[in-house]
Structure formats: structure tokens, C-alpha cells
C-alpha positions as CSV (number, residue, x, y, z in Angstrom):
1,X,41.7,134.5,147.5
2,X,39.4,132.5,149.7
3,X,40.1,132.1,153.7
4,X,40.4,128.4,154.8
5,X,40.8,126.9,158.1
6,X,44.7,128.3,159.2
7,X,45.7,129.1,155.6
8,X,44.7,131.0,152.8
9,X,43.6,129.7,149.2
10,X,43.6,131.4,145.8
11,X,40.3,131.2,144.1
12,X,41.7,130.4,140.8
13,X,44.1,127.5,141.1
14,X,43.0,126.3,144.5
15,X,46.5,126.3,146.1
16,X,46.8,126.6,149.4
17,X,49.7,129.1,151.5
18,X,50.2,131.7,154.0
19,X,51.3,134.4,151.3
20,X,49.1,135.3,148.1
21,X,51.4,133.2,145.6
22,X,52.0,131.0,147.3
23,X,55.1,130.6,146.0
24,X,53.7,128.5,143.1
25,X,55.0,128.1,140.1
26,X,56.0,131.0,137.5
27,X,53.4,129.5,134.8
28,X,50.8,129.6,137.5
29,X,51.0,133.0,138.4
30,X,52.0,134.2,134.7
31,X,48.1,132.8,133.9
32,X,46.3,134.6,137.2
33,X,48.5,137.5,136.8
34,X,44.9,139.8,136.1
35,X,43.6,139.0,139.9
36,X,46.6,139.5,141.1
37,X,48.0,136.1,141.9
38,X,52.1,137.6,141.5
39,X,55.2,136.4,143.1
40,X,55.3,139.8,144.7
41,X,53.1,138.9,147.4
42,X,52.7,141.6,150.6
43,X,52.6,140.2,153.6
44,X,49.2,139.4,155.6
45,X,48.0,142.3,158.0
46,X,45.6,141.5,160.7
47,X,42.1,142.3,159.4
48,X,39.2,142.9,161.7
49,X,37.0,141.9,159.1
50,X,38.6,137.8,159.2
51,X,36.9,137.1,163.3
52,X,37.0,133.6,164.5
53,X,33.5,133.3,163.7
54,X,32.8,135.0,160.9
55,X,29.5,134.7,158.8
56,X,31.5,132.3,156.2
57,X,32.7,130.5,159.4
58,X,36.5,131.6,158.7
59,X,39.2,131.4,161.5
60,X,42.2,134.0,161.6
61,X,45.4,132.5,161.5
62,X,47.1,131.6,164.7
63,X,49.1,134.7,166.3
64,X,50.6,137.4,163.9
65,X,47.6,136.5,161.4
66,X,48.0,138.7,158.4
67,X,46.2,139.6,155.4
68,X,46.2,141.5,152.2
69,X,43.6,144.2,151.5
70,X,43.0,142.4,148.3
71,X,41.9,139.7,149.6
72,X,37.7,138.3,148.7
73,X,36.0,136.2,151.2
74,X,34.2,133.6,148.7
75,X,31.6,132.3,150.4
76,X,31.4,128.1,150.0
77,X,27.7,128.1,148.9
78,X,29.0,129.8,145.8
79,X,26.0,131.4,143.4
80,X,22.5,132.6,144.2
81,X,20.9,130.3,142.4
82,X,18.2,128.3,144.6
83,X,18.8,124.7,143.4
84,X,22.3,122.6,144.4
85,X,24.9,122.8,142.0
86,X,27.1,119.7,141.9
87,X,30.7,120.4,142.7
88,X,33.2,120.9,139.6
89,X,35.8,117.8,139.6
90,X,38.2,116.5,136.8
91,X,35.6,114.5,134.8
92,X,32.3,116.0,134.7
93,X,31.0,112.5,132.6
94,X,33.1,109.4,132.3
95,X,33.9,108.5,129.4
96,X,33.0,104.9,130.1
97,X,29.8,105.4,130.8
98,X,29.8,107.8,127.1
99,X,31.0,104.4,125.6
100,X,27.7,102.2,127.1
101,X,25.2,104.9,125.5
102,X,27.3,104.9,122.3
103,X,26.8,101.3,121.6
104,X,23.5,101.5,123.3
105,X,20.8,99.8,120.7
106,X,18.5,103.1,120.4
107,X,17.3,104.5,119.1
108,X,15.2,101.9,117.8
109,X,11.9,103.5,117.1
110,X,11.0,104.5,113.2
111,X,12.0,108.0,112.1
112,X,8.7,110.1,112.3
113,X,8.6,113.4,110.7
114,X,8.6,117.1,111.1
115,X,5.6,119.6,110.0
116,X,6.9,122.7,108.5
117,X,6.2,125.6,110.4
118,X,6.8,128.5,108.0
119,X,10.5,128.4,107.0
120,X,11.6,125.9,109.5
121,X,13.4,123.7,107.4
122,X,16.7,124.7,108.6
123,X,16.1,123.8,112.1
124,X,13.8,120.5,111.1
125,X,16.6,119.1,109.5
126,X,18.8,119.9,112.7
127,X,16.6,118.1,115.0
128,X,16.4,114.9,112.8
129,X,20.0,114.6,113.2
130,X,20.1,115.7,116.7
131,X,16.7,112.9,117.5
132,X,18.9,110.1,115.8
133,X,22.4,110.6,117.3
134,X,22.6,107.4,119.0
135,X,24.7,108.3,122.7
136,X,22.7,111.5,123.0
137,X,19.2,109.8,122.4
138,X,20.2,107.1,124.7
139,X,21.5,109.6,127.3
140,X,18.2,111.7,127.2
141,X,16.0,108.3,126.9
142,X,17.7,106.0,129.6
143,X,19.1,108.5,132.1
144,X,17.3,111.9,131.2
145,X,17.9,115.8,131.7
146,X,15.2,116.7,132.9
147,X,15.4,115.0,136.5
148,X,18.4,116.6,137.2
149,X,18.5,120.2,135.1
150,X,19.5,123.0,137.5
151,X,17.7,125.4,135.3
152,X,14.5,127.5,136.8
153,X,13.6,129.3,133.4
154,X,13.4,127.7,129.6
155,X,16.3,124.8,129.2
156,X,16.5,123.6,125.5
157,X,17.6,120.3,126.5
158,X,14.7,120.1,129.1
159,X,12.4,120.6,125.7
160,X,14.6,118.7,123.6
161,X,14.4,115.7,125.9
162,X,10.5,116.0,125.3
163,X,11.0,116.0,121.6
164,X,12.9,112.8,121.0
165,X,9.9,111.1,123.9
166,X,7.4,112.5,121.6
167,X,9.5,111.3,118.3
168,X,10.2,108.1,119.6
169,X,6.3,107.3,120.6
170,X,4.2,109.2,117.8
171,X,3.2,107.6,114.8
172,X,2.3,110.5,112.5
173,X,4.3,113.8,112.1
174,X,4.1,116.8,114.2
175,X,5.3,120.9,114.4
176,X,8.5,120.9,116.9
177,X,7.1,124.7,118.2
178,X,8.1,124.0,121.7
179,X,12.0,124.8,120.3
180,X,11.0,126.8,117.2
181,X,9.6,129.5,119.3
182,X,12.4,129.9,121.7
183,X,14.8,130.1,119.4
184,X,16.1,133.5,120.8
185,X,17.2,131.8,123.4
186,X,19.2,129.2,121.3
187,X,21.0,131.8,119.1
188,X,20.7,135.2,119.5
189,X,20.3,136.5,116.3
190,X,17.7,133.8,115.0
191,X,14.2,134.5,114.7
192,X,10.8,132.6,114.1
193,X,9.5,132.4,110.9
194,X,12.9,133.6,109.2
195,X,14.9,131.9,106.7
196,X,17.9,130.5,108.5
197,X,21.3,128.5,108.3
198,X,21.3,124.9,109.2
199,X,24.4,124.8,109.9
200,X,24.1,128.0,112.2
201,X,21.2,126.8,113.7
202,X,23.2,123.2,114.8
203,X,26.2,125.3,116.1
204,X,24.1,127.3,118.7
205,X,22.4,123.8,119.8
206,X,25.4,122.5,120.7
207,X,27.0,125.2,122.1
208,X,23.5,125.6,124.1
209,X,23.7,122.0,125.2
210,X,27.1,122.6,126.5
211,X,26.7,125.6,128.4
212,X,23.4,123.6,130.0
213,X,25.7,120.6,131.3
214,X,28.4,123.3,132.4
215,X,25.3,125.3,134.4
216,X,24.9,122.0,136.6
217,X,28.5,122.8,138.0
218,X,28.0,126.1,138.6
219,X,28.8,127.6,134.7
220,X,31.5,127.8,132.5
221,X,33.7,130.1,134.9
222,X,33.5,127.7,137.4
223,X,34.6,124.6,135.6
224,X,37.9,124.4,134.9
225,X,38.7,124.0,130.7
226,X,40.4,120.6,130.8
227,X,36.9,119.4,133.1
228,X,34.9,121.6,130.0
229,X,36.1,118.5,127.3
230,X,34.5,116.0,129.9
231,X,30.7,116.6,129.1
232,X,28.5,113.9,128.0
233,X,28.0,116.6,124.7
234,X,31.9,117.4,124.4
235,X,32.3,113.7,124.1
236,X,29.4,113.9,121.6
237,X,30.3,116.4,119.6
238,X,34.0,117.2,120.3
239,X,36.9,116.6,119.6
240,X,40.7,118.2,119.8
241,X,42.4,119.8,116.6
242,X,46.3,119.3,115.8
243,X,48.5,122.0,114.3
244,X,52.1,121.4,113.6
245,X,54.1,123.6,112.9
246,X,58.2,122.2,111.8
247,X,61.3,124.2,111.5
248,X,63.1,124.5,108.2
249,X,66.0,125.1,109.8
250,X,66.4,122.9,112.5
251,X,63.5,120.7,111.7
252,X,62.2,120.4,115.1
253,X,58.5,119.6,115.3
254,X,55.9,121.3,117.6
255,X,52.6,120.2,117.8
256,X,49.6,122.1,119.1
257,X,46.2,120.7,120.5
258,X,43.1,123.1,120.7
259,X,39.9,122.0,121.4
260,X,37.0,122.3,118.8
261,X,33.4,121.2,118.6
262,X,33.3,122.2,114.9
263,X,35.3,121.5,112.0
264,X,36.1,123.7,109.0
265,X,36.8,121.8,105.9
């Protein structure tokens, strides 16, 4: 719960009211039940704590002010993290500006290739695929990462942006060990040198990719899941999977959507 100016607002759903629920919906407080988001609200007791002036720059609420001893001051800056995060709205990348890079003519540079680097097959043939997907090369040629990655440490988008450069301007073939010898902090369990799965190898990319456009709005806890299928690589790569499920007795049909950024065949 996060104090605003004369009211209070939950942390998870953003709604604003002088008691803890609210008095929001049953489905909303049925799926913040765990920080304790209920319809059995307690009334607001005056906190000492919540001053006209506080460090967050808070103000009590006008005579009688209560508060629950639950209750977490969030301050707005959010994380720790030294560089600005941009704020999480409802589309994170349009989709109309996805549709310009997906008919955009590039990559138009000739394939150059890969030198083997001691069982790095798996992951060559990855980035081939990856260095001639057409909206992703024209995202990371035209706009670029790099200028606005929020990242202080190793970013694999950062790097791979500096592959597809060097891909798209080299004549001759050359060892992609800029990624190869990170690839810890692709996938966990893969190592340098090993034998690997391609397939494995161009699951963790993505996902990596992903959770490096979620980290410019503040992570994946801080976006909400519908704004999560609005990425530049959800649109990519994504896509949402239907189950239906009909009744053999009544014959009523229920359909199911689940987003997926893989599918089994």
C-alpha cells in the first residue's frame, strides 16, 4: 500500500481509497490476497510515522487520518539502480512501429560467416538466425539498444547489437567470443567449450532478450503481464496459444489464451 496525496493506494493494482481494499472488486482482491489486499479491511489508525512532510513527501489524511500497521511506504524513485527507468504503461512497444521494422528492407548486407570456436556450433547456428531476423536486425540497426540499455554490467543485447554491426560490415568470417564466453550469463547451465542444444541455447536468448527490455521498466515485477506481451521481442517471437476445451454434455465451448514464446510440436 503506497501513501498518496489525501488517499491511500495499493501497490499491486494501483487503486486508489481510504480503506485497504478499497472496496474493489472480489476478482481483484481474490488475486492480491498474499499481500493482503482483502475485503476485510481494518480501519486507518493515526501513525506518527505518515508526518506532513515526510521523507517520501506524504501528507496524512485530513482529520481522523488512519492507517493500517501493514501498510509500506513505497518510495516513487522505485529501485536502487543509478540510471532512470522509464515508467511501466500499457504498451511497452507499439505494435505499429513493430510493423515498420518488419517490412523494413534489411537486412540487406550478404550473410558472412561464423568461425568455430571449439564446439560452438549450437550457438553459431543460433546467431545466424538471430543476425537475419528481419524486425529485430532493423530494430538493433536503425534505432539501437545500446543508447538506451539501463544495464551497468554485461547486457547480451548490448553485445549482440555489436555482432549484427560487425556481421553486417565484415567481409570475411569471424569467432562470435564476445557472447560465447558469457554464456553463463545467457543460460545458466551452459558452458564454453561444451557440446550444447541449439534449441536450448535460442530459448535462453530470447528469454534473455526479454527480461533486458522488461529491465528498462524497472523488471519483470514491475511490469504488469498484459504490458509483458508488448515488447519489441514478444512481438518478435511471441505469440498466444488457444486451448478449448467443449462439453460433451452440454456442448458448451471454453476457450483458453496463454501466452507462449515457444512452441511444442
Amino acid at each position: 500500500m503506497e501513501a498518496e496525496e489525501g488517499s491511500f493506494r495499493c501497490v499491486n493494482c494501483g487503486n486508489f481509497g481510504t480503506k485497504k481494499c478499497s472496496r474493489c472488486k472480489s476478482g481483484c482482491q481474490e488475486a492480491h490476497w498474499k499481500a493482503d489486499h482483502k475485503l476485510n479491511c481494518k480501519d486507518f489508525k493515526a501513525n506518527s510515522s505518515l508526518t506532513a512532510k515526510s521523507n517520501f513527501g506524504f501528507k496524512p489524511l485530513g482529520g481522523g487520518s488512519r492507517s493500517s500497521s501493514s501498510i509500506a511506504l513505497v518510495p516513487a524513485s522505485g529501485g536502487s539502480n543509478s540510471k532512470t527507468r522509464k515508467k511501466p504503461g500499457k504498451v511497452l512497444f507499439p505494435y505499429d512501429e513493430f510493423i515498420k521494422l518488419y517490412n523494413s528492407d534489411k537486412p540487406r548486407f550478404s550473410p558472412c560467416g561464423l568461425l568455430n570456436c571449439g564446439n560452438s556450433c549450437f550457438a553459431n547456428v543460433v546467431l545466424q538466425c538471430l543476425t537475419y531476423t528481419r524486425p529485430l536486425v532493423a530494430y538493433l540497426l536503425e534505432k539501437g539498444h545500446q543508447t538506451e540499455c539501463r544495464h551497468d554490467d554485461w547486457c547480451f543485447l548490448c553485445v549482440f547489437q555489436s555482432h549484427v554491426e560487425r556481421a553486417s560490415q565484415s567481409a570475411l568470417p569471424f569467432s562470435p567470443i564476445n557472447i560465447l564466453s558469457r554464456l553463463t550469463n545467457i543460460g545458466g547451465n551452459l558452458g564454453y567449450g561444451r557440446q550444447e542444444d541449439a534449441h536450448e541455447f535460442m530459448r535462453f536468448a530470447i528469454d534473455t532478450m526479454q527480461s533486458v527490455c522488461l529491465d528498462e521498466f524497472g523488471g519483470e515485477k514491475a511490469v504488469e503481464p498484459a504490458s509483458q506481451e508488448t515488447t519489441i521481442i514478444q512481438h518478435i517471437f511471441g505469440g498466444r496459444l488457444q486451448s478449448q476445451v467443449i462439453c460433451t454434455k452440454c456442448n458448451k465451448i471454453s476457450n483458453q489464451f496463454e501466452n507462449m514464446m515457444d512452441l511444442t510440436v
